[in-house]
N, CA, C and O atoms as a printed pandas DataFrame, in Angstrom:
     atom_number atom_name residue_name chain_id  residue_number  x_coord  y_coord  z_coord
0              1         N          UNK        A               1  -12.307  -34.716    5.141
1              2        CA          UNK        A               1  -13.372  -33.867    4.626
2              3         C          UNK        A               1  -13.400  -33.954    3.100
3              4         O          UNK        A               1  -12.353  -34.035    2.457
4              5         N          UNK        A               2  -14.315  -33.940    2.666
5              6        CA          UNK        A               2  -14.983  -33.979    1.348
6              7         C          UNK        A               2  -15.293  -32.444    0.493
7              8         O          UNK        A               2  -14.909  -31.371    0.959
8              9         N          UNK        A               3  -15.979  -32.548   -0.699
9             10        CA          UNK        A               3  -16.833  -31.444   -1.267
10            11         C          UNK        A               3  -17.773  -32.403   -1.345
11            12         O          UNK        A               3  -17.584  -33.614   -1.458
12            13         N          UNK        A               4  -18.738  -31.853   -1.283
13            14        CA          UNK        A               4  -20.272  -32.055   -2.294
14            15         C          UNK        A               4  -21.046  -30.681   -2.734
15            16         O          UNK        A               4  -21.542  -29.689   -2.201
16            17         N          UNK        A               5  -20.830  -31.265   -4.101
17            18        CA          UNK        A               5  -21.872  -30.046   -4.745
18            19         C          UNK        A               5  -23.751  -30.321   -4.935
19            20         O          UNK        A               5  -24.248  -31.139   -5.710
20            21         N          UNK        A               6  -24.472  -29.454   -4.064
21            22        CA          UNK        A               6  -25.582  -29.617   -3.984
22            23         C          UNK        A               6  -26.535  -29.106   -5.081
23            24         O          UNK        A               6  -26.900  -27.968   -4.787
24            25         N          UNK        A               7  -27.013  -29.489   -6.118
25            26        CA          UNK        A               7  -27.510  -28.950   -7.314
26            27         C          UNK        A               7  -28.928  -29.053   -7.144
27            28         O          UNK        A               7  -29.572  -30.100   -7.074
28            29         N          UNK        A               8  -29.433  -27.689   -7.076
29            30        CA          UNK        A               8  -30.532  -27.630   -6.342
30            31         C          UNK        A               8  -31.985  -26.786   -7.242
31            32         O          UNK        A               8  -32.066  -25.561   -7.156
32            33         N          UNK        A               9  -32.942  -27.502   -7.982
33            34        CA          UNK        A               9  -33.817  -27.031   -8.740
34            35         C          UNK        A               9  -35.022  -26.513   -8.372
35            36         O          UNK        A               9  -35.922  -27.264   -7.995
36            37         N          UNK        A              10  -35.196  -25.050   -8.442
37            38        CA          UNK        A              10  -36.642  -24.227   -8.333
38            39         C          UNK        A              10  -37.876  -25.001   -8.677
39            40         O          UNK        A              10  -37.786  -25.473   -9.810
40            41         N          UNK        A              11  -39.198  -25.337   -7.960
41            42        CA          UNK        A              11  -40.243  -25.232   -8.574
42            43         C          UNK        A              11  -40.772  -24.468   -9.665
43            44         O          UNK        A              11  -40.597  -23.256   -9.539
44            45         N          UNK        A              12  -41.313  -24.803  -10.601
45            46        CA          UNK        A              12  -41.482  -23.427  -11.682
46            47         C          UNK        A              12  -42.622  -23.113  -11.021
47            48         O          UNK        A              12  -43.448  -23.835  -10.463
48            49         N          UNK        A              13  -42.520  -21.296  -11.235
49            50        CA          UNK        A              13  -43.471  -20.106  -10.548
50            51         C          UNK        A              13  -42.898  -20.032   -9.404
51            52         O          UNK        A              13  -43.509  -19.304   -8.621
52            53         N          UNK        A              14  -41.668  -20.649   -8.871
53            54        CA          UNK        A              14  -41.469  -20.087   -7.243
54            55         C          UNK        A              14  -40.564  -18.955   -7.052
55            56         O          UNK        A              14  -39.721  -18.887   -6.158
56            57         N          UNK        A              15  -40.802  -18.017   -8.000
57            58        CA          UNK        A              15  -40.017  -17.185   -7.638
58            59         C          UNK        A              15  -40.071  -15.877   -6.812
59            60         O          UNK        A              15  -39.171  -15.087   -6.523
60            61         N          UNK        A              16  -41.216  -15.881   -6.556
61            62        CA          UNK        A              16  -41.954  -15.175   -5.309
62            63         C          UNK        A              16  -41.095  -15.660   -3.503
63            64         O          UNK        A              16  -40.500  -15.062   -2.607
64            65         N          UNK        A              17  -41.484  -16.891   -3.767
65            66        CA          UNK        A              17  -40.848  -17.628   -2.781
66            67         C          UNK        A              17  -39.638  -17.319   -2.734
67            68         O          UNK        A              17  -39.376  -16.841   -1.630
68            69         N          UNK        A              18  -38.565  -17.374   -3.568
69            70        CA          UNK        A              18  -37.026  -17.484   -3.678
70            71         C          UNK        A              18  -37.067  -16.109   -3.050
71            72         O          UNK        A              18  -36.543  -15.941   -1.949
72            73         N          UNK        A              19  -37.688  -15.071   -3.719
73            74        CA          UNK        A              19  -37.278  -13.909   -3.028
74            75         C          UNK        A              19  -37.558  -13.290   -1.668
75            76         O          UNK        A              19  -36.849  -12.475   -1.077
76            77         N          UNK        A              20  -38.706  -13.811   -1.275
77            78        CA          UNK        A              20  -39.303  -14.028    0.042
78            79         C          UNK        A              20  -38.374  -14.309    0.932
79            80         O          UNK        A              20  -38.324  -13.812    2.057
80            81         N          UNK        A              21  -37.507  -15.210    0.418
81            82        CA          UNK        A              21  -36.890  -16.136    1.830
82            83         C          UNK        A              21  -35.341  -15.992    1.483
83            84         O          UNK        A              21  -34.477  -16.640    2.074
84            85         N          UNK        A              22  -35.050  -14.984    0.362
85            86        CA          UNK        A              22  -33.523  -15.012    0.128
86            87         C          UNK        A              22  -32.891  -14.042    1.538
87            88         O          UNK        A              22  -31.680  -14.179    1.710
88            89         N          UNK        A              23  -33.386  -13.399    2.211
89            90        CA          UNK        A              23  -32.151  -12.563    3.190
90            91         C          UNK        A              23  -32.138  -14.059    4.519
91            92         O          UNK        A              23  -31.145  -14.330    5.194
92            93         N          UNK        A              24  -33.361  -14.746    4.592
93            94        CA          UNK        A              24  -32.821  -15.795    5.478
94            95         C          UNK        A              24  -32.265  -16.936    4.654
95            96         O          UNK        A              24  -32.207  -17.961    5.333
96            97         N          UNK        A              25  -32.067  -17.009    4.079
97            98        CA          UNK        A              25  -30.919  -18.067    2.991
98            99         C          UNK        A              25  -30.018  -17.388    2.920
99           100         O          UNK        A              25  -29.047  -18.128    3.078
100          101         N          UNK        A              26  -29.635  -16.237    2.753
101          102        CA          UNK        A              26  -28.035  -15.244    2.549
102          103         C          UNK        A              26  -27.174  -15.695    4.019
103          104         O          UNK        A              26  -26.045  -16.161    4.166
104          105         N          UNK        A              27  -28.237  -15.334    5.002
105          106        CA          UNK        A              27  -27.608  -15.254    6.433
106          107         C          UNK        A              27  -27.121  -16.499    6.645
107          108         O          UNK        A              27  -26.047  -16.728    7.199
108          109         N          UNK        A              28  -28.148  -17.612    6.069
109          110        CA          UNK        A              28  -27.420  -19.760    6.402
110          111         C          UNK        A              28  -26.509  -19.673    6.200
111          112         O          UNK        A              28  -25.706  -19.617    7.131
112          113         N          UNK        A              29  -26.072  -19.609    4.867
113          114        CA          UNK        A              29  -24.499  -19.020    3.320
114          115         C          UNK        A              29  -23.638  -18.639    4.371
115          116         O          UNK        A              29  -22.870  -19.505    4.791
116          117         N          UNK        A              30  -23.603  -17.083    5.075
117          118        CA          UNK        A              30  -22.951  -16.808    5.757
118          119         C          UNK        A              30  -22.683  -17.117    6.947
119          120         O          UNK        A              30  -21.731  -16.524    7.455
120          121         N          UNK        A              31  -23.330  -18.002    7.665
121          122        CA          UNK        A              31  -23.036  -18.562    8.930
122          123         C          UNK        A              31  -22.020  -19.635    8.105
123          124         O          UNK        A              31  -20.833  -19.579    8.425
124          125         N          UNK        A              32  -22.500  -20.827    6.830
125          126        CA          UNK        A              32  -21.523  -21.689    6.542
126          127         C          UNK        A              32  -20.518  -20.867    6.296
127          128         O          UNK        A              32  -19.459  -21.343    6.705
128          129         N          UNK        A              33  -20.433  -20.053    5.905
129          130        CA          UNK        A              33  -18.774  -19.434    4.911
130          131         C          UNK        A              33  -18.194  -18.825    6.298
131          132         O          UNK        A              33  -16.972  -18.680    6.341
132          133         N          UNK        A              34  -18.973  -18.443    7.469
133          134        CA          UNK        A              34  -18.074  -18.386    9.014
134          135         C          UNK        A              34  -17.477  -19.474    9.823
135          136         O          UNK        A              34  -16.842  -19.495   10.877
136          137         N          UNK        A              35  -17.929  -20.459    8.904
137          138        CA          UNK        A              35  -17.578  -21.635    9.990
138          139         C          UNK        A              35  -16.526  -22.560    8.890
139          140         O          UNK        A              35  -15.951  -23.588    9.246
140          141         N          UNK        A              36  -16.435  -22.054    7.727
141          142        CA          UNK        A              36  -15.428  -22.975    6.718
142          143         C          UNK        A              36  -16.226  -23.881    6.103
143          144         O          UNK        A              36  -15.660  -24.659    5.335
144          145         N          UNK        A              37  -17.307  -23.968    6.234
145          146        CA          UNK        A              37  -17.950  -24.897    5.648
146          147         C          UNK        A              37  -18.326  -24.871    3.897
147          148         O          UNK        A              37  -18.015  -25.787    3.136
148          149         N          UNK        A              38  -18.885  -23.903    3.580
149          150        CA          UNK        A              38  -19.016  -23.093    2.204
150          151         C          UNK        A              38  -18.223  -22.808    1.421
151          152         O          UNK        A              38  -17.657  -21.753    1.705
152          153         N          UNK        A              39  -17.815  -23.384    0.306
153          154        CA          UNK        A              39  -16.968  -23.122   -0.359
154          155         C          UNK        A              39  -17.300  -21.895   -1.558
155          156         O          UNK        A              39  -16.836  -20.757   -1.628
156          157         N          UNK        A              40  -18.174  -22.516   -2.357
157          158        CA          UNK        A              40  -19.225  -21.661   -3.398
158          159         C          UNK        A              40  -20.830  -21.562   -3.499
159          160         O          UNK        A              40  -21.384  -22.589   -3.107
160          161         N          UNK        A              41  -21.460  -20.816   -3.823
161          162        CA          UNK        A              41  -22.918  -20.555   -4.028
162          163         C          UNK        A              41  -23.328  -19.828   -4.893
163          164         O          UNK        A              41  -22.529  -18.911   -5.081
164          165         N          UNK        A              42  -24.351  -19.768   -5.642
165          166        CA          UNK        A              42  -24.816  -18.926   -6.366
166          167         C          UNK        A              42  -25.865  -19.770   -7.034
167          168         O          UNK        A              42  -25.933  -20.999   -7.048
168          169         N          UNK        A              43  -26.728  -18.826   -7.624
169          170        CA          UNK        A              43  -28.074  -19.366   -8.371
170          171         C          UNK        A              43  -27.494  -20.000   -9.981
171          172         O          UNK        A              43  -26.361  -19.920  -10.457
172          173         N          UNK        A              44  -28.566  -20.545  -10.482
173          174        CA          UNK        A              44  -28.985  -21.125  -11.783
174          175         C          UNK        A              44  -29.653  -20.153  -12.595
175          176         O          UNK        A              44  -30.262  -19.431  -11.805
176          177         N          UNK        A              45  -29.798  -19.867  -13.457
177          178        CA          UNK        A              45  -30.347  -18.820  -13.898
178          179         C          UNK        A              45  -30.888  -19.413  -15.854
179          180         O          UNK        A              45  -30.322  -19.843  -16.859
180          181         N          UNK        A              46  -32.335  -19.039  -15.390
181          182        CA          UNK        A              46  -32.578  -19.442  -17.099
182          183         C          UNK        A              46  -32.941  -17.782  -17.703
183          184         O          UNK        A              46  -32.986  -16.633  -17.263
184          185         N          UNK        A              47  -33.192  -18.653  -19.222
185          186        CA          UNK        A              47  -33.087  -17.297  -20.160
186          187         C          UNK        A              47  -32.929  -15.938  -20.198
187          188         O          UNK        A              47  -32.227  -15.163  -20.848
188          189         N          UNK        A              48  -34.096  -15.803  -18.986
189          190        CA          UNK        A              48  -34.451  -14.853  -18.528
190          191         C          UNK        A              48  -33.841  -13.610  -17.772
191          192         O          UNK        A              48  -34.122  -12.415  -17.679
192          193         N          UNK        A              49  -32.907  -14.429  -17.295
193          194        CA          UNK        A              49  -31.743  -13.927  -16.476
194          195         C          UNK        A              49  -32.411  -14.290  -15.209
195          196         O          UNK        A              49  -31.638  -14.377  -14.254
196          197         N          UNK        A              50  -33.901  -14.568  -14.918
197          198        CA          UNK        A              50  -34.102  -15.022  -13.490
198          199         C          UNK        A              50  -33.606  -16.477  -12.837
199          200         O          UNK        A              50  -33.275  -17.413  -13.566
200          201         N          UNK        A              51  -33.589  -16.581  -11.032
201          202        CA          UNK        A              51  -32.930  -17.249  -11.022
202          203         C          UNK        A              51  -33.578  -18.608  -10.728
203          204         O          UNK        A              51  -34.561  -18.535   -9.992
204          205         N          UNK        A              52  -33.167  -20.068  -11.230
205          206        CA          UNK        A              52  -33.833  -20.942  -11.461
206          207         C          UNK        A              52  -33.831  -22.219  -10.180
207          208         O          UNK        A              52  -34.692  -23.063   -9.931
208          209         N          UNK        A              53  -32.992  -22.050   -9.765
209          210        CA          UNK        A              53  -32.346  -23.294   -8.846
210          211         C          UNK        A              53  -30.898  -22.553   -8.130
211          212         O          UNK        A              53  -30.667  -21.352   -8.270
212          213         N          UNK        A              54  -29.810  -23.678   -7.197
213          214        CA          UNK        A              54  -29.313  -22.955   -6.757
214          215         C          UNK        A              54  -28.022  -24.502   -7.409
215          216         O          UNK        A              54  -28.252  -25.502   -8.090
216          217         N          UNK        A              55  -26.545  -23.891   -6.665
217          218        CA          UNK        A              55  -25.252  -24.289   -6.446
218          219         C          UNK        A              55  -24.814  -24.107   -5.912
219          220         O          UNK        A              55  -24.090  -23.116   -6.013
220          221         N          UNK        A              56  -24.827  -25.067   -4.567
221          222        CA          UNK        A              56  -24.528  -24.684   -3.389
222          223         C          UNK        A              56  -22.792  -25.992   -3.015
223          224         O          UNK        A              56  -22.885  -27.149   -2.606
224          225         N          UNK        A              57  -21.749  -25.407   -3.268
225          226        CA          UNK        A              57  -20.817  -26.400   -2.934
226          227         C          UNK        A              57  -20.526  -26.087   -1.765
227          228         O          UNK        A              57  -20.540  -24.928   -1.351
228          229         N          UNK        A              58  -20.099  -27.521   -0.807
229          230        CA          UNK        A              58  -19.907  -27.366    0.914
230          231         C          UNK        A              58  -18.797  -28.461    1.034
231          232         O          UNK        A              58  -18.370  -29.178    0.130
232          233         N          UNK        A              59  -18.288  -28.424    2.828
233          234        CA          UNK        A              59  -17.227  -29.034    3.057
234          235         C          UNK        A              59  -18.056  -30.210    3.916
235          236         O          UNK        A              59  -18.797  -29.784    4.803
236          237         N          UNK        A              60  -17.969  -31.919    3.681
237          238        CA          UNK        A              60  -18.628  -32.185    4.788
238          239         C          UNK        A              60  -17.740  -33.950    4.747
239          240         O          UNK        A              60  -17.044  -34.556    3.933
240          241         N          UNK        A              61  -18.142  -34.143    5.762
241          242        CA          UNK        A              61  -17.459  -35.406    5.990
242          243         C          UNK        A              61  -18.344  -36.726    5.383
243          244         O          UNK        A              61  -17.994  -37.883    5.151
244          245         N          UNK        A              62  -19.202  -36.269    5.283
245          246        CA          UNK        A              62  -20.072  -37.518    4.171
246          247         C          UNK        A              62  -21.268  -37.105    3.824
247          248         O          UNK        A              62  -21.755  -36.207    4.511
248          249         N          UNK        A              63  -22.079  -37.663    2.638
249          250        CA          UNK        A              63  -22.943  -37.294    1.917
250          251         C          UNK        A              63  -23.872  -36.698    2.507
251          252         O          UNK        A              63  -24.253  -35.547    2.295
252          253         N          UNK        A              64  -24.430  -37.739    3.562
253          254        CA          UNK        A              64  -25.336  -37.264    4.425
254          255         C          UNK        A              64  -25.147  -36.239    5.684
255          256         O          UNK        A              64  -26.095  -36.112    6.459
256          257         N          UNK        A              65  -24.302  -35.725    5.838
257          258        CA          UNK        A              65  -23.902  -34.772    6.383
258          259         C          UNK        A              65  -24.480  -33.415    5.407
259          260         O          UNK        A              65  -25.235  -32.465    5.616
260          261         N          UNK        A              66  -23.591  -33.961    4.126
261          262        CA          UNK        A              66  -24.059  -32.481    2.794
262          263         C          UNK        A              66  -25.466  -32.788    3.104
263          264         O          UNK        A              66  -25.966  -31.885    3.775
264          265         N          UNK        A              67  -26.316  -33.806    2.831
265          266        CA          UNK        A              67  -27.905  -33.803    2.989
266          267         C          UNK        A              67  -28.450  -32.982    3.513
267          268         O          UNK        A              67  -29.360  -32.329    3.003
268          269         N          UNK        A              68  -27.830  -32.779    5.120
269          270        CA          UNK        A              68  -28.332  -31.946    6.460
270          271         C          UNK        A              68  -27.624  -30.840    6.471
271          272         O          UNK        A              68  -27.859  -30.074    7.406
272          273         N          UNK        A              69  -26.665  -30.469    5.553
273          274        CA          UNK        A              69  -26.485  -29.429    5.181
274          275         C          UNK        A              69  -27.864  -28.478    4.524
275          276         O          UNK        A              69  -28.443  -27.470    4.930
276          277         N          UNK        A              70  -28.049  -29.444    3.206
277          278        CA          UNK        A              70  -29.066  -29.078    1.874
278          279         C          UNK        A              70  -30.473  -28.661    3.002
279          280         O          UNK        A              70  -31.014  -27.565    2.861
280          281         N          UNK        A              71  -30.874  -29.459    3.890
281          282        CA          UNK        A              71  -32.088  -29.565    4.457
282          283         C          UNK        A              71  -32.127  -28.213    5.306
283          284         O          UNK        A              71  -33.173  -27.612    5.552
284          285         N          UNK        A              72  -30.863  -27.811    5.722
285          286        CA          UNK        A              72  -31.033  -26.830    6.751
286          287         C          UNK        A              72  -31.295  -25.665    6.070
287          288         O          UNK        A              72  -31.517  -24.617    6.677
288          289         N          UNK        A              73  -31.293  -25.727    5.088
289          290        CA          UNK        A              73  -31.124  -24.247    4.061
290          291         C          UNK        A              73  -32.534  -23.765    4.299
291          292         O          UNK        A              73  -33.429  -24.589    4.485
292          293         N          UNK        A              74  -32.785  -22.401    4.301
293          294        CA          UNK        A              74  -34.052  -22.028    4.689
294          295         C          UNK        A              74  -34.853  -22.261    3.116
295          296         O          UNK        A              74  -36.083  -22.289    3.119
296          297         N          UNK        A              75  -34.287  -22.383    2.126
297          298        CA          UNK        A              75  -34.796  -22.636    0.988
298          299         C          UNK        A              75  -35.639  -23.347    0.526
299          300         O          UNK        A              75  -36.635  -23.166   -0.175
300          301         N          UNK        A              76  -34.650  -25.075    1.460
301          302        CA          UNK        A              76  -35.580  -26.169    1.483
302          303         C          UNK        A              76  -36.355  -26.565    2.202
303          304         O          UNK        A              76  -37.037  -27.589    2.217
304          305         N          UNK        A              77  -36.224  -25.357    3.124
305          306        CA          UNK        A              77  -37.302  -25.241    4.149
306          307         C          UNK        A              77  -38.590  -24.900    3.954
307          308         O          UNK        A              77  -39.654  -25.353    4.376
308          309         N          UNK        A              78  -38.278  -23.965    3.191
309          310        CA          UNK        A              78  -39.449  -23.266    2.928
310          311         C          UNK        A              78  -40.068  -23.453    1.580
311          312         O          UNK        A              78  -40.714  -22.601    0.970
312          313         N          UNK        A              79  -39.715  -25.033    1.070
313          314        CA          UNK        A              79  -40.136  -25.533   -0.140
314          315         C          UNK        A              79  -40.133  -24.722   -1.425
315          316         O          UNK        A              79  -41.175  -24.308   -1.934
316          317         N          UNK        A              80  -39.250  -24.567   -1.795
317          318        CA          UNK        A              80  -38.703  -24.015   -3.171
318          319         C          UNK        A              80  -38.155  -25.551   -4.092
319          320         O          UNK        A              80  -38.428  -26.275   -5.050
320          321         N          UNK        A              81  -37.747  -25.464   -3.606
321          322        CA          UNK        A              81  -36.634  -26.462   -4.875
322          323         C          UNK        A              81  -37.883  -27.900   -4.540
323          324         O          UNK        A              81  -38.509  -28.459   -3.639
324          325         N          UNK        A              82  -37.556  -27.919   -6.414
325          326        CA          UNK        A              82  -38.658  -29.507   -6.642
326          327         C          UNK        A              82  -37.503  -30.995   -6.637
327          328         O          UNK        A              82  -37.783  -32.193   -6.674
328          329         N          UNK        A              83  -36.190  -30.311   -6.577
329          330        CA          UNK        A              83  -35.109  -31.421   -6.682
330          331         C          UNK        A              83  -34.237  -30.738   -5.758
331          332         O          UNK        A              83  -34.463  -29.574   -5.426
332          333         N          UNK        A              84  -33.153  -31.464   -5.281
333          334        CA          UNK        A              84  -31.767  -31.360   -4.697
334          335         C          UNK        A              84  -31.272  -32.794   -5.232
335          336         O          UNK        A              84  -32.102  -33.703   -5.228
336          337         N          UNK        A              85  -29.737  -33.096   -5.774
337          338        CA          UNK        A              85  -28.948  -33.619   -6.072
338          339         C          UNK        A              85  -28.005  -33.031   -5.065
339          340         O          UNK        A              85  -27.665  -31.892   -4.744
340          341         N          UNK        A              86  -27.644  -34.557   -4.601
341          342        CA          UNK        A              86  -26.278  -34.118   -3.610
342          343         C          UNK        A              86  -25.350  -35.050   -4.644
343          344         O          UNK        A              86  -25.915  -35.836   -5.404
344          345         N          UNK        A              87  -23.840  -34.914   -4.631
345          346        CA          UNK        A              87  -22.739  -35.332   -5.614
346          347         C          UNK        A              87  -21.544  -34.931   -4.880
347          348         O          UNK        A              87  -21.367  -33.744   -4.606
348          349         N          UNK        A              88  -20.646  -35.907   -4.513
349          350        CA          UNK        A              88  -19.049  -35.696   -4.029
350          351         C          UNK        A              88  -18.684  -35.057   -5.502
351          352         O          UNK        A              88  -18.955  -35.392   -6.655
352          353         N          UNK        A              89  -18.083  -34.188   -5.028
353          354        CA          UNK        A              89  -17.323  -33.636   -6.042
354          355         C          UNK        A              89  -15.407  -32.817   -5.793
355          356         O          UNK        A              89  -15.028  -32.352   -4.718
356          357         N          UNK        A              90  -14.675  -32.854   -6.883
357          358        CA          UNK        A              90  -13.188  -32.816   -6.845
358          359         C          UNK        A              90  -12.844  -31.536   -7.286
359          360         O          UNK        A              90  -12.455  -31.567   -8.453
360          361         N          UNK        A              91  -12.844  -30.364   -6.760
361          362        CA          UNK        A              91  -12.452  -28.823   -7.400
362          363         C          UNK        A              91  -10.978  -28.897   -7.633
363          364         O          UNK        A              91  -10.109  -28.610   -6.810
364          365         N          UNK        A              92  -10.769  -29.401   -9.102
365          366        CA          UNK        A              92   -9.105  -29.710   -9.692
366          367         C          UNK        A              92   -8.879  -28.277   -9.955
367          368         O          UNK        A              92   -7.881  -27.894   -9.344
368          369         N          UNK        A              93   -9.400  -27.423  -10.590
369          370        CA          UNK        A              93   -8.752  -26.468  -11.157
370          371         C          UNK        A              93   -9.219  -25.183  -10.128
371          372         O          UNK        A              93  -10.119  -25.289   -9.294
372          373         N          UNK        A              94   -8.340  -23.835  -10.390
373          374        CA          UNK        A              94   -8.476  -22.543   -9.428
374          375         C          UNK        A              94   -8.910  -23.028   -8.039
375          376         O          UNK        A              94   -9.782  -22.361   -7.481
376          377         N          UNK        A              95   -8.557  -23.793   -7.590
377          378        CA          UNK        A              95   -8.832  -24.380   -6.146
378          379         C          UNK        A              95   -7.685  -23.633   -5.104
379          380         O          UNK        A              95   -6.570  -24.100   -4.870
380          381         N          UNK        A              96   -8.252  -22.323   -4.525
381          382        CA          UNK        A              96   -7.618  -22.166   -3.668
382          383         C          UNK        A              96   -6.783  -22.785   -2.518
383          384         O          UNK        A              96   -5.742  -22.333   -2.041
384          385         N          UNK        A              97   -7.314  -23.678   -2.242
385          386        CA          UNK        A              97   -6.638  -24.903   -1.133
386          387         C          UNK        A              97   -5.708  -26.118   -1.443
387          388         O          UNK        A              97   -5.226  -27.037   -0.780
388          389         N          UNK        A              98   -5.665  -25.658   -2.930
389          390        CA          UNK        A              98   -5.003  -26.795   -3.375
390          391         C          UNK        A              98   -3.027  -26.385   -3.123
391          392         O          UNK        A              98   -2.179  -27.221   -3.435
């Protein structure tokens, strides 16, 4: 098993949307973080303090696995984000599992 961190960018003006569809995006989060899959999450946030995009790090056995991770998110479901970047990534430091 791997990390990939999914770096995931808002449409600008979708923030209607983000909030629309955040209690069925909370519940995805928490089905991954029931199943071990989820490591970290949380939004992007510009100036404003509103939130811009997301950071979604997961456990998966290959990229495209994280992909169908990213896809299942009700987020990108429901067309918010104008980008997703998927990236293997190495949590060296405060890594609980380490």
């Amino acid at each position: 098993m791997m990390l990939f961190a999914l770096l995931c960018t808002d449409k600008p003006g979708a923030l209607q949307l983000r909030l629309d569809t955040r209690p069925d995006h909370i519940a995805y989060l928490n089905d991954l973080n029931a199943k071990g899959i989820l490591k970290i999450a949380g939004p992007f946030l510009g100036e404003d303090g509103k939130p811009t995009g997301s950071l979604v790090i997961v456990k998966a056995e290959t990229i495209e696995e994280a992909g169908a991770i990213a896809e299942a998110d009700p987020y990108a479901k429901a067309g918010l984000f104008a980008n997703v970047e998927i990236k293997a990534y190495n949590w060296v430091f405060n890594n609980p599992e380490a």
